[in-house]
BAFIPA-233018 format. One record per residue (C-alpha): y, x, z; residue number from 1; residue in one letter. Coordinates in steps of 0.2 Angstrom, whole numbers, plus 2048, in hexadecimal, padded with zeros to 3 digits. Layout:
<vexdrens>
north	east	up	num	residu
Y	X	Z	NUM	A
...
</vexdrens>
This chain:
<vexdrens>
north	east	up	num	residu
770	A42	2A0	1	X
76B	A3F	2B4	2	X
763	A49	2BF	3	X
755	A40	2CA	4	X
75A	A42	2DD	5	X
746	A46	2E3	6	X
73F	A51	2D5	7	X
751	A58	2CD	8	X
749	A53	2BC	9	X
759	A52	2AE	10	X
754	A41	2A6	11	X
75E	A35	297	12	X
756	A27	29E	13	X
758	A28	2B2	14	X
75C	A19	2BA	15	X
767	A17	2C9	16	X
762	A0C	2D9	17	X
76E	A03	2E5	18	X
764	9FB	2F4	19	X
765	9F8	306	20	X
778	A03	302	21	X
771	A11	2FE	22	X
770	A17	2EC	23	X
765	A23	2E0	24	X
765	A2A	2D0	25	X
74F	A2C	2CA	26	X
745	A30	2BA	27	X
738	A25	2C0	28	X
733	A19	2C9	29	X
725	A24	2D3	30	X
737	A2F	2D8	31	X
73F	A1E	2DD	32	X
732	A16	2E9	33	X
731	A29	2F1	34	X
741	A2A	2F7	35	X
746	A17	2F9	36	X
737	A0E	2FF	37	X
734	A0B	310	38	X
727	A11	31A	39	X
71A	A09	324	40	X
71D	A0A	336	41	X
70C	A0C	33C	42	X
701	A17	32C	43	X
713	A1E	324	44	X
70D	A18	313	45	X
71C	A13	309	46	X
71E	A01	309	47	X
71C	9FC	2F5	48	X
719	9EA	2F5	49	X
71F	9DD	301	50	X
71A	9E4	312	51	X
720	9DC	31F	52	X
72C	9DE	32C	53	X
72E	9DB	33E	54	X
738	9D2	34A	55	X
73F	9E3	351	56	X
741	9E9	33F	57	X
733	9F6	33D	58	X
72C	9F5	32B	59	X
718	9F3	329	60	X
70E	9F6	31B	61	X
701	9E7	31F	62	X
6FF	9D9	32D	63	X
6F2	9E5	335	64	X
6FF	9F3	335	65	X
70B	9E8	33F	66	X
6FD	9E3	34C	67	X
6F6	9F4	34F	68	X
706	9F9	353	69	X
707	9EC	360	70	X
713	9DF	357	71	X
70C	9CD	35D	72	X
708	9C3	34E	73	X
714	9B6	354	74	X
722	9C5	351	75	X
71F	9CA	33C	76	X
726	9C3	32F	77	X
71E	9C4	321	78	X
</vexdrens>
């Protein structure tokens, strides 16, 4: 039985998660994008879906994000 790393939950199903080098050990999703998921460099909301990324590598959360935190347009990938 694992013990989620966020909530300390014991759970027979947890499920570990190697990304980006670094590693976890969840009961849930929910737990999993918590501690994992990036955050949007402008509003802070964690980054879920694709999101986009900079050419400076600051993470965004939308295209709008990116440009009202003063990254050209020309400089976001997508």
């Amino acid at each position: 039985m694992g013990r989620c790393d966020v909530c300390g939950n014991e759970y027979e199903k947890t499920m570990v998660i190697t990304a980006a080098g670094r590693q976890g050990t969840f009961d849930s999703f929910e737990c999993a994008l918590h501690a994992m998921a990036p955050s949007c460099g402008r509003c802070g909301c964690r980054i879920v879906g694709h999101g986009v990324e900079a050419s400076d590598g600051r993470y965004f959360c939308c295209a709008h994000c990116a440009e009202m935190a003063g990254v050209p347009a020309g400089q976001i990938n997508a």
